[in-house]
C-alpha positions as CSV (number, residue, x, y, z in Angstrom):
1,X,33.0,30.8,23.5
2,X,33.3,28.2,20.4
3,X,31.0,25.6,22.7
4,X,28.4,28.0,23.3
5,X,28.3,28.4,19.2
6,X,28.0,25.1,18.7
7,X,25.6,24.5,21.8
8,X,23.4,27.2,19.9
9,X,23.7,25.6,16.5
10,X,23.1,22.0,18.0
11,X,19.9,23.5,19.7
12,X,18.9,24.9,16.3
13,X,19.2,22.2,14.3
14,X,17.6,20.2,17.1
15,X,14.6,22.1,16.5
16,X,14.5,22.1,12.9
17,X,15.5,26.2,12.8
18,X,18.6,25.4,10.8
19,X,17.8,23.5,7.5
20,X,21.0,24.4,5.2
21,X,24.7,24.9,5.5
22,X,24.3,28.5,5.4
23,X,22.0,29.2,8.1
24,X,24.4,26.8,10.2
25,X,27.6,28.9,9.1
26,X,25.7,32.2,10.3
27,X,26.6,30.3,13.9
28,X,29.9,29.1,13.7
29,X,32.8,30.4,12.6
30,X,34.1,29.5,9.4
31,X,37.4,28.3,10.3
32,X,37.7,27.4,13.7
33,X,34.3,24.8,12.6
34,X,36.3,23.7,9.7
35,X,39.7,22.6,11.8
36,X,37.5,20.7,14.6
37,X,36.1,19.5,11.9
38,X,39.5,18.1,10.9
39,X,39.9,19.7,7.3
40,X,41.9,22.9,6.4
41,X,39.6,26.0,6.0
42,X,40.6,26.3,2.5
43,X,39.1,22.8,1.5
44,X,36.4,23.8,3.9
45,X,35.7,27.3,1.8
46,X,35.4,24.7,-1.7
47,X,32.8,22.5,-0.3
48,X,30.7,25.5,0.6
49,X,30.9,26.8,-2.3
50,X,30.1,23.1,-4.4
51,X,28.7,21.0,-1.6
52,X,28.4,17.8,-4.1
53,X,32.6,17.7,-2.9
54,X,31.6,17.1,0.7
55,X,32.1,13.4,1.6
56,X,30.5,11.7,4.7
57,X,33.6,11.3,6.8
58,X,33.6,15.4,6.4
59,X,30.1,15.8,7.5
60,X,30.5,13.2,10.2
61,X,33.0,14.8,12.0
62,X,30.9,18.4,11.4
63,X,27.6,16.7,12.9
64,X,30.5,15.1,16.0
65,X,31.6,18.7,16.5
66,X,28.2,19.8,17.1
67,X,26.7,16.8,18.8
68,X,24.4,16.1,16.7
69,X,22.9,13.3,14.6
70,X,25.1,12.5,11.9
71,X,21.8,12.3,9.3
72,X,21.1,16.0,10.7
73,X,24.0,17.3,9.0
74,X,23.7,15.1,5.9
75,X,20.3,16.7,5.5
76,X,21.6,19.7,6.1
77,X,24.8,19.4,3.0
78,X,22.0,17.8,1.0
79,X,19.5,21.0,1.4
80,X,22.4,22.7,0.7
81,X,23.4,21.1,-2.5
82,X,19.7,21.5,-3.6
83,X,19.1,25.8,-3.0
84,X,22.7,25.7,-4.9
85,X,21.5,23.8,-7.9
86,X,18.3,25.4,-8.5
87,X,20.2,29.0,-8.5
88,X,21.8,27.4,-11.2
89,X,19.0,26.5,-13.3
């Protein structure tokens, strides 16, 4: 069941449907993602909620989970990071 999630989210992203972290963790589960991912779901949960404390070994091994491009997912963090800060200002 966890591969068709990420088949689905690799598909998405593929076709430029997903553009931030959130619309990619509508797919996926949380926690399951974050340990193939290889990082606890608790460190996981903190980079969601500040994605300036992701670094590219952890979104490397997210875009390898997926099967995906590893620049996909940076762009994906880095949209992220952007809707974040501009809630802020």
């Amino acid at each position: 069941m966890l591969e068709n999630k990420y088949l689905t989210a690799k598909q998405l992203l593929l076709s430029g449907k997903i553009k931030t972290l959130s619309e990619l963790l509508a797919i996926v589960d949380k926690t399951p993602f974050s340990r193939h991912a290889k990082t606890t779901p608790e460190r996981f949960n903190k980079m969601i909620e500040n994605p300036a404390l992701f670094r590219m070994g952890d979104i490397y091994n997210m875009a390898q989970v997926i099967g995906v491009d590893d620049k996909l997912l940076v762009d994906l963090v880095h949209n992220e990071y952007v809707k974040r800060r501009r809630r802020r200002h």
